[in-house]
Jmol script that loads the backbone (N, CA, C; Angstrom):
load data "model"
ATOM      1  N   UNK A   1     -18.476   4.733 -10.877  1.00  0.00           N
ATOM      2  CA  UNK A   1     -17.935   5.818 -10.076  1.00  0.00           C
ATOM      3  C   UNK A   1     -16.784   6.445 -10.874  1.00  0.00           C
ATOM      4  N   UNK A   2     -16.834   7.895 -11.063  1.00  0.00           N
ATOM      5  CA  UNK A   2     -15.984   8.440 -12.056  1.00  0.00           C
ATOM      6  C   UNK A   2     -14.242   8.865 -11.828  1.00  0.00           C
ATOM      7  N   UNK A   3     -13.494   8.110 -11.437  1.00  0.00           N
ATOM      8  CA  UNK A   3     -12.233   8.208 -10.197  1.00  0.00           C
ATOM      9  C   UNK A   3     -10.976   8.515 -11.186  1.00  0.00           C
ATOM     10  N   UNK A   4     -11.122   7.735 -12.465  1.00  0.00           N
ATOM     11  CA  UNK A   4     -10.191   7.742 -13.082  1.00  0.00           C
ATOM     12  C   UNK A   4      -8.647   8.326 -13.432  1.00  0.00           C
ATOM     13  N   UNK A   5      -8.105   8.847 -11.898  1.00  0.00           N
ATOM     14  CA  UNK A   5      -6.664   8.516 -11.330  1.00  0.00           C
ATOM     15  C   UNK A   5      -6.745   8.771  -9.582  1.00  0.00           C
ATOM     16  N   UNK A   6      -5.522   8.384  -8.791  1.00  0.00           N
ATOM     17  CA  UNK A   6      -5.907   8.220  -7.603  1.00  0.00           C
ATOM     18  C   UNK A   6      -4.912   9.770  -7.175  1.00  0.00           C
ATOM     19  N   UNK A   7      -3.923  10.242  -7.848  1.00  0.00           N
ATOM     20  CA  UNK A   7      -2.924  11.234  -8.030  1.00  0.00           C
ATOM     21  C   UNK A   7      -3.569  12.315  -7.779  1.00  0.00           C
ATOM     22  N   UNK A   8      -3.444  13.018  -6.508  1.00  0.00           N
ATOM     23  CA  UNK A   8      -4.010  14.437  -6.435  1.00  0.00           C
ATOM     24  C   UNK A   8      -3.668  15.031  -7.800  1.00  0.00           C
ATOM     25  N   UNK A   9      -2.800  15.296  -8.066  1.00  0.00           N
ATOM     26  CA  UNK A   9      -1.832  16.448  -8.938  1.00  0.00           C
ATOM     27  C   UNK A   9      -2.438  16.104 -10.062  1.00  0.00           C
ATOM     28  N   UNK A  10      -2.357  14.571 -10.623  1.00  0.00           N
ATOM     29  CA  UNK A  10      -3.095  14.602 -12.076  1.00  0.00           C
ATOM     30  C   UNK A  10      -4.536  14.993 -12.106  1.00  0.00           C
ATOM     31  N   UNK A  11      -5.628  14.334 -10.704  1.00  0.00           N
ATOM     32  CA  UNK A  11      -6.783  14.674 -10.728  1.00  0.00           C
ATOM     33  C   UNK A  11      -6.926  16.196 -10.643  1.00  0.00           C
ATOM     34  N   UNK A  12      -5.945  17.276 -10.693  1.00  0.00           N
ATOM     35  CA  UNK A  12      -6.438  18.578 -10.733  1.00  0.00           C
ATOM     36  C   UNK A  12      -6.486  18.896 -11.934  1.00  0.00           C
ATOM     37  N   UNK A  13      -4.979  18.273 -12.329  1.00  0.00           N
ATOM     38  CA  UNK A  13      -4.784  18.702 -14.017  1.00  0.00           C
ATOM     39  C   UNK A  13      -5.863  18.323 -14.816  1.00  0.00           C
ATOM     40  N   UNK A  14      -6.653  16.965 -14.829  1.00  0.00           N
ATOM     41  CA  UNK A  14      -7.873  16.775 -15.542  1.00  0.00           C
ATOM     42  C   UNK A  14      -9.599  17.558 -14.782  1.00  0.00           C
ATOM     43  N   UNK A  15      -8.934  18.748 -13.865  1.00  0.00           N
ATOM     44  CA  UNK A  15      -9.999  18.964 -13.607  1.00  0.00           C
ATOM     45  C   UNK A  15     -11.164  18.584 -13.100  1.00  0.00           C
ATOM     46  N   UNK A  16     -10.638  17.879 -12.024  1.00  0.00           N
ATOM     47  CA  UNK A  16     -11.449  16.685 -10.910  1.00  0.00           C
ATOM     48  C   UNK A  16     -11.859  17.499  -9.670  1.00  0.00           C
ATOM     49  N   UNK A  17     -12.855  17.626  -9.447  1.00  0.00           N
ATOM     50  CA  UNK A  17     -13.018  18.350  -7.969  1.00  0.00           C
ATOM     51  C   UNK A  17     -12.526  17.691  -6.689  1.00  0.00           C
ATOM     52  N   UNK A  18     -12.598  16.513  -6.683  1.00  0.00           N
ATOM     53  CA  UNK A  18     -12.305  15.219  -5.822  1.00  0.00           C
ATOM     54  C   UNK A  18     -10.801  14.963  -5.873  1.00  0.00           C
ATOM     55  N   UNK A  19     -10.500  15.080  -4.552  1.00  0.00           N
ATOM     56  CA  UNK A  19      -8.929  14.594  -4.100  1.00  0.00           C
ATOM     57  C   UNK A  19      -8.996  13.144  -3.480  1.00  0.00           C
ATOM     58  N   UNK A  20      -8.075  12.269  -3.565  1.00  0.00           N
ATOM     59  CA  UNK A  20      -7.998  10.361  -3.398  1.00  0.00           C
ATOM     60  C   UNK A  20      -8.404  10.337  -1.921  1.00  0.00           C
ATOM     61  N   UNK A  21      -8.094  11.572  -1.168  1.00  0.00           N
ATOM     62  CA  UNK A  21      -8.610  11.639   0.612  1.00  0.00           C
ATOM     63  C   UNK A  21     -10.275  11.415   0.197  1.00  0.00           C
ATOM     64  N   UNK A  22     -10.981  11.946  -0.797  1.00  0.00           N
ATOM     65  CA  UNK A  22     -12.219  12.499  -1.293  1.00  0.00           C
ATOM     66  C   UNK A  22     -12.839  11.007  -1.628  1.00  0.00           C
ATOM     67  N   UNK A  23     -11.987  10.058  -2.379  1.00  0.00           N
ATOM     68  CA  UNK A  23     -12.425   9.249  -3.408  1.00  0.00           C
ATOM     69  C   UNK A  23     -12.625   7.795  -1.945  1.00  0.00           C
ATOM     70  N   UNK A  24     -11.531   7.573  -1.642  1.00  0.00           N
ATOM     71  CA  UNK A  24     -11.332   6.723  -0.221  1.00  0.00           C
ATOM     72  C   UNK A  24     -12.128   7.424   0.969  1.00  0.00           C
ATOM     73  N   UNK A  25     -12.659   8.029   1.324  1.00  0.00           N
ATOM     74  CA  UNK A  25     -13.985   8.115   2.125  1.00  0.00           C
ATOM     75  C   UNK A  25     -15.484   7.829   1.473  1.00  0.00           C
ATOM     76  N   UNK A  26     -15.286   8.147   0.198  1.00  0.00           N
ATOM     77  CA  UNK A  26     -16.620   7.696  -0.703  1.00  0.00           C
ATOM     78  C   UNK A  26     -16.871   6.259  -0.451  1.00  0.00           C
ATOM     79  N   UNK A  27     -15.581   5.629  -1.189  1.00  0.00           N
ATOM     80  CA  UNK A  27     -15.720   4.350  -1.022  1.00  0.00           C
ATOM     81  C   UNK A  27     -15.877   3.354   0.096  1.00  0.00           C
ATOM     82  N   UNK A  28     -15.013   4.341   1.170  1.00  0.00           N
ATOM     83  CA  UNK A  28     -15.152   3.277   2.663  1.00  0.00           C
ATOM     84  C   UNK A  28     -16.803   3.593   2.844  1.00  0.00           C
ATOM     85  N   UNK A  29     -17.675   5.038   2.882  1.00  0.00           N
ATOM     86  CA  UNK A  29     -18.611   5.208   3.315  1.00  0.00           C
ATOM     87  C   UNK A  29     -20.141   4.295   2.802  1.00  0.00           C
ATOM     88  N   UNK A  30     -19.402   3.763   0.908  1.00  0.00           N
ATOM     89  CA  UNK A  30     -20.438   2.915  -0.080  1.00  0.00           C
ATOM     90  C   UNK A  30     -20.748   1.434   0.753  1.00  0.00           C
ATOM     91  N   UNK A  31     -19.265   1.261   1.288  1.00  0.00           N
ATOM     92  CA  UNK A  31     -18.746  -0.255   1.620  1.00  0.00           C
ATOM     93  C   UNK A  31     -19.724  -0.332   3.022  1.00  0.00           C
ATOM     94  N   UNK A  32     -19.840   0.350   3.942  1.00  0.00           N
ATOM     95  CA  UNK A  32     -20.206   0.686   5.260  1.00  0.00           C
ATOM     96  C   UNK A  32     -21.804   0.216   4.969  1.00  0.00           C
ATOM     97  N   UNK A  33     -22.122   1.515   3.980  1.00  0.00           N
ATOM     98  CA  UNK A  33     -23.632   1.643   4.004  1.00  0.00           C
ATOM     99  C   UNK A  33     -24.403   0.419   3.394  1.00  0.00           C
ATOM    100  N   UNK A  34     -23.979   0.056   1.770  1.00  0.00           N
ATOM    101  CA  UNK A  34     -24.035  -1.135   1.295  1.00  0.00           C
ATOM    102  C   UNK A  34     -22.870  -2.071   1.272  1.00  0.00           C
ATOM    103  N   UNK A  35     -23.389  -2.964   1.990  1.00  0.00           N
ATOM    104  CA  UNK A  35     -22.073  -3.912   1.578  1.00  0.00           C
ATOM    105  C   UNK A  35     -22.208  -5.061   0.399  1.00  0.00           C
ATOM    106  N   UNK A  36     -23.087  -4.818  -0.092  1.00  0.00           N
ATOM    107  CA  UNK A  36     -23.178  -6.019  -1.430  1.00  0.00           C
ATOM    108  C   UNK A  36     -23.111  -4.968  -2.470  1.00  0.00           C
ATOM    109  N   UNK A  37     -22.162  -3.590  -2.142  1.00  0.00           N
ATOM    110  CA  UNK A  37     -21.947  -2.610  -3.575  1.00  0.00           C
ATOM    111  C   UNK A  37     -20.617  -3.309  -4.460  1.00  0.00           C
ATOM    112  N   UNK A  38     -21.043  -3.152  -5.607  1.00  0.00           N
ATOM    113  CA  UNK A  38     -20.125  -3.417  -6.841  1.00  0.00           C
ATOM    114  C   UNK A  38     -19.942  -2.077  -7.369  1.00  0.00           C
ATOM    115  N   UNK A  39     -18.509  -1.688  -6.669  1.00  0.00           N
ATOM    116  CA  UNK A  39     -17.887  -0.649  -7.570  1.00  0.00           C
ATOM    117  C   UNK A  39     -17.013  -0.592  -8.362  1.00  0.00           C
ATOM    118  N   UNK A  40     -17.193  -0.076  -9.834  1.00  0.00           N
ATOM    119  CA  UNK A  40     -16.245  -0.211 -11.154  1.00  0.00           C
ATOM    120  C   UNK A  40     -16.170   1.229 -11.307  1.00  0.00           C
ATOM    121  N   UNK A  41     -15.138   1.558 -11.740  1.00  0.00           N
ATOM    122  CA  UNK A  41     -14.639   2.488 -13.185  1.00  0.00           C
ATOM    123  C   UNK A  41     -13.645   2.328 -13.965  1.00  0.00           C
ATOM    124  N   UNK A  42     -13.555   3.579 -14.612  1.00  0.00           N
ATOM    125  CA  UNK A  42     -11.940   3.602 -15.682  1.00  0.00           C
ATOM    126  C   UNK A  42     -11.161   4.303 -15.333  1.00  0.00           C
ATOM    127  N   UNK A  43     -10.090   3.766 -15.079  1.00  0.00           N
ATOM    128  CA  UNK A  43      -9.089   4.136 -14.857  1.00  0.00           C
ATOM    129  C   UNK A  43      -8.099   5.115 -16.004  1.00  0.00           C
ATOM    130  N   UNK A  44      -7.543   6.340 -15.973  1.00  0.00           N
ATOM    131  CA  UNK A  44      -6.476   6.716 -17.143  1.00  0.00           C
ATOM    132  C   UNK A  44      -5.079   6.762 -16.832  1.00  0.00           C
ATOM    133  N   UNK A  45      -4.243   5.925 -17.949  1.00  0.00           N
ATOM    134  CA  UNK A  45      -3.115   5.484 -17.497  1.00  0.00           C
ATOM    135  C   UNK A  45      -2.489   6.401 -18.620  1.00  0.00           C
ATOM    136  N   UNK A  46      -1.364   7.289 -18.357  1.00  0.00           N
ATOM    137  CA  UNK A  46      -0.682   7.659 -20.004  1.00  0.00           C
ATOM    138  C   UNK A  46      -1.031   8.948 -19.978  1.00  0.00           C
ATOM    139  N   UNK A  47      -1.557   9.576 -18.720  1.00  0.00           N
ATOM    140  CA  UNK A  47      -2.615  11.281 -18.834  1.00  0.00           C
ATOM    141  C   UNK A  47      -0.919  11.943 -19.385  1.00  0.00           C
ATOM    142  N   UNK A  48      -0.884  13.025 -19.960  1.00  0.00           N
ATOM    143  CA  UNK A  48       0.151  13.791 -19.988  1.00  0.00           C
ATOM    144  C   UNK A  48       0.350  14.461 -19.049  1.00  0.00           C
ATOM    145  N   UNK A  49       1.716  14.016 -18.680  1.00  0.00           N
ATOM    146  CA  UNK A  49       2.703  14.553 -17.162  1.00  0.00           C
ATOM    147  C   UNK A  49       2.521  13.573 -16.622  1.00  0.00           C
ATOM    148  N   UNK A  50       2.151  12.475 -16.706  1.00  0.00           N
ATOM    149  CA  UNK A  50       2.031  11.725 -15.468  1.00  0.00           C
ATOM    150  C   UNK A  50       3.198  11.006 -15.086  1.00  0.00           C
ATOM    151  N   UNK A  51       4.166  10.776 -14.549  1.00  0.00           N
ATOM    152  CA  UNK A  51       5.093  10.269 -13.618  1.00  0.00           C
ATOM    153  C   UNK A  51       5.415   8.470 -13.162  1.00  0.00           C
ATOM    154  N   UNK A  52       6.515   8.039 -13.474  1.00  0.00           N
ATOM    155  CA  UNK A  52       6.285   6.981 -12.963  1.00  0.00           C
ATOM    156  C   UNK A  52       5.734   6.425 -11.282  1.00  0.00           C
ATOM    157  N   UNK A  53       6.030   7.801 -10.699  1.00  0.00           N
ATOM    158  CA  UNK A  53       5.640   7.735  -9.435  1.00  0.00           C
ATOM    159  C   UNK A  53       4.484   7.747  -8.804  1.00  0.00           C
ATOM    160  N   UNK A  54       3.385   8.625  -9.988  1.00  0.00           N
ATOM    161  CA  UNK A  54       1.818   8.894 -10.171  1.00  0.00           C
ATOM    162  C   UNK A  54       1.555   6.972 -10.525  1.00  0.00           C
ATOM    163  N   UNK A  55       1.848   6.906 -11.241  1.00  0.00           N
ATOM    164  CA  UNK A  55       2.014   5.162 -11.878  1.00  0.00           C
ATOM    165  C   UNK A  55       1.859   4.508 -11.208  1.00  0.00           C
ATOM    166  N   UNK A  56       2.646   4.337 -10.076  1.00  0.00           N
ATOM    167  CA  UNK A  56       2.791   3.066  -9.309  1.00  0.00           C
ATOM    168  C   UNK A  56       2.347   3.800  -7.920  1.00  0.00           C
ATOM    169  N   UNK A  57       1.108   4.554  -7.829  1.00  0.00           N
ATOM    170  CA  UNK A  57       0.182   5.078  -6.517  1.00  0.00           C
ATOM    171  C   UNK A  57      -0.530   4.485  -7.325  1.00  0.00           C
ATOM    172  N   UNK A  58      -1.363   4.693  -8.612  1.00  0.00           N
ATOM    173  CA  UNK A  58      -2.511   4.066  -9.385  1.00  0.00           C
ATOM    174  C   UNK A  58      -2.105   2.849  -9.142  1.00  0.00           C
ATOM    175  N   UNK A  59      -0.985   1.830  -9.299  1.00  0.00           N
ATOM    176  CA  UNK A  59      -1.108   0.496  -9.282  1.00  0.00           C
ATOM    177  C   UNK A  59      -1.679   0.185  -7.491  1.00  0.00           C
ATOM    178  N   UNK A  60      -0.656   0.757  -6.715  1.00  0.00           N
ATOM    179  CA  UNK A  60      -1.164   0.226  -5.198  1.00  0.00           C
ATOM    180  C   UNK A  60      -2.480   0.895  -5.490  1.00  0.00           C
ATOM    181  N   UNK A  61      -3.246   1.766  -5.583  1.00  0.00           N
ATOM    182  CA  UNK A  61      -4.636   1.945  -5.134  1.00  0.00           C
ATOM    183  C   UNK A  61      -5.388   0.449  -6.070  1.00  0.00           C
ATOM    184  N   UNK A  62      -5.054   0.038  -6.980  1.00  0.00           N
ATOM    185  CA  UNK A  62      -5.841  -0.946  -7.507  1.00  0.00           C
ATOM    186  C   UNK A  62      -5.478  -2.173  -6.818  1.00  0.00           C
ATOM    187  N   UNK A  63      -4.170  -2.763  -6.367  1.00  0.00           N
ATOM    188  CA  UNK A  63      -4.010  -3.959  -5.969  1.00  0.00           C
ATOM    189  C   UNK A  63      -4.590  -3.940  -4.440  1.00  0.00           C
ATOM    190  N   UNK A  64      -5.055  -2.614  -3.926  1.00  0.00           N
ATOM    191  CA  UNK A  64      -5.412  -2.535  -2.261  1.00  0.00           C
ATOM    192  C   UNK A  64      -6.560  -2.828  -2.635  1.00  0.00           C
ATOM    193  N   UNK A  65      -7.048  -3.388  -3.829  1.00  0.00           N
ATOM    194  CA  UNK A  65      -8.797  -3.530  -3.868  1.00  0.00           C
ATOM    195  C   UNK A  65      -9.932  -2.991  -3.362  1.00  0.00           C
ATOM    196  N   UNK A  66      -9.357  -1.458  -3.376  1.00  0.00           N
ATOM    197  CA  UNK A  66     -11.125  -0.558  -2.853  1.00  0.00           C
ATOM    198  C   UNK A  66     -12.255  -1.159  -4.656  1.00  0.00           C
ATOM    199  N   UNK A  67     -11.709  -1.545  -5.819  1.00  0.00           N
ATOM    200  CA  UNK A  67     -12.689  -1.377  -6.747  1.00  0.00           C
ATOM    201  C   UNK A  67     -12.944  -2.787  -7.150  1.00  0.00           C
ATOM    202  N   UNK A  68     -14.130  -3.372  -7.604  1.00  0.00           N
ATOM    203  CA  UNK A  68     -14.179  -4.716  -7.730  1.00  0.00           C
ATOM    204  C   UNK A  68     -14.057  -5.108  -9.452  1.00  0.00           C
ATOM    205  N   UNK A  69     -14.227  -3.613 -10.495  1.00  0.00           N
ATOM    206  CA  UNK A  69     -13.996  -3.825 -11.585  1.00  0.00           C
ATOM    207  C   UNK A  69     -13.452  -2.408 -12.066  1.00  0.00           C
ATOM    208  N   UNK A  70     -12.896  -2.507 -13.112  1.00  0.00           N
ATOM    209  CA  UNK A  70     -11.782  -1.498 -13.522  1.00  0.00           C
ATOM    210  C   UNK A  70     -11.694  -1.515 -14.921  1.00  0.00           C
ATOM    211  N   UNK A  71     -12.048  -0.354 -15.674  1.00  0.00           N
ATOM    212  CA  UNK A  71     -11.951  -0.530 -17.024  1.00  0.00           C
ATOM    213  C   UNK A  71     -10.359   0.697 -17.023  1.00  0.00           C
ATOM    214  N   UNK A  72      -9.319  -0.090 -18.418  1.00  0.00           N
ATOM    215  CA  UNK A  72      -8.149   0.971 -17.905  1.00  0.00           C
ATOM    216  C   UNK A  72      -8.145   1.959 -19.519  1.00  0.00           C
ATOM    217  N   UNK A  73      -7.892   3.076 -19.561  1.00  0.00           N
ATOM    218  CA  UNK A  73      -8.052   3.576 -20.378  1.00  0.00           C
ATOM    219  C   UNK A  73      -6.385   4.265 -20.841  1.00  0.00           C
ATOM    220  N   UNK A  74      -5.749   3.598 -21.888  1.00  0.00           N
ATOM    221  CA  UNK A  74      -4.174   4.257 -22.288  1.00  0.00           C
ATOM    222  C   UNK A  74      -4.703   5.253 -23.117  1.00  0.00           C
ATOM    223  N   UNK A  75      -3.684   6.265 -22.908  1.00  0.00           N
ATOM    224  CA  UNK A  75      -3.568   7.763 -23.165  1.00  0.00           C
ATOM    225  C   UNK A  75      -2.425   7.674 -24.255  1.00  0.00           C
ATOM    226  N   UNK A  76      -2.144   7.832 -25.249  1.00  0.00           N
ATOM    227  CA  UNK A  76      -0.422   7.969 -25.544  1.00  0.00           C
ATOM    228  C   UNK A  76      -0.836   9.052 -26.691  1.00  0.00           C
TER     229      UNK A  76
END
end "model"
wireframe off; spacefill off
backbone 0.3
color backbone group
C-alpha cells in the first residue's frame, strides 16, 4: 500500500492524492473486510520541509499499528 507519509502537508508536497483521513479509512475498511490482511509499505523519513512535528505524527501513526510491516526510506 503506497502511504509513504501520514502528514497531510508533506503528502501534497510529494503529490499524493490521498489525505491520512483517506489512508485510515482504507485501512480500517481492509481490516473490516479481510481480517487476515498483511499490510506493508515504505515509509519516507527526511522528505524536504519536513518538520520535527511531521516526524513524530509519522512515529505515532506507526507505533498505533494500523501497518504490520514497514520498509523506512531516509531522504537526506
Amino acid at each position: 500500500m503506497p502511504i509513504q507519509h501520514i502528514s497531510d502537508r508533506l503528502l501534497r508536497r510529494m503529490y499524493r492524492k490521498r489525505s491520512k483521513k483517506d489512508i485510515l479509512q482504507t485501512i480500517e475498511h481492509l481490516r473490516k473486510a479481510l481480517p487476515e490482511v498483511v499490510i506493508r509499505t515504505s515509509l519516507m523519513v527526511g522528505f524536504p520541509g519536513e518538520t520535527r512535528k511531521e516526524f513524530a505524527e509519522l512515529l505515532r501513526f506507526e507505533e498505533e499499528g494500523y501497518l504490520d510491516h514497514i520498509r523506512c526510506i531516509y531522504l537526506f
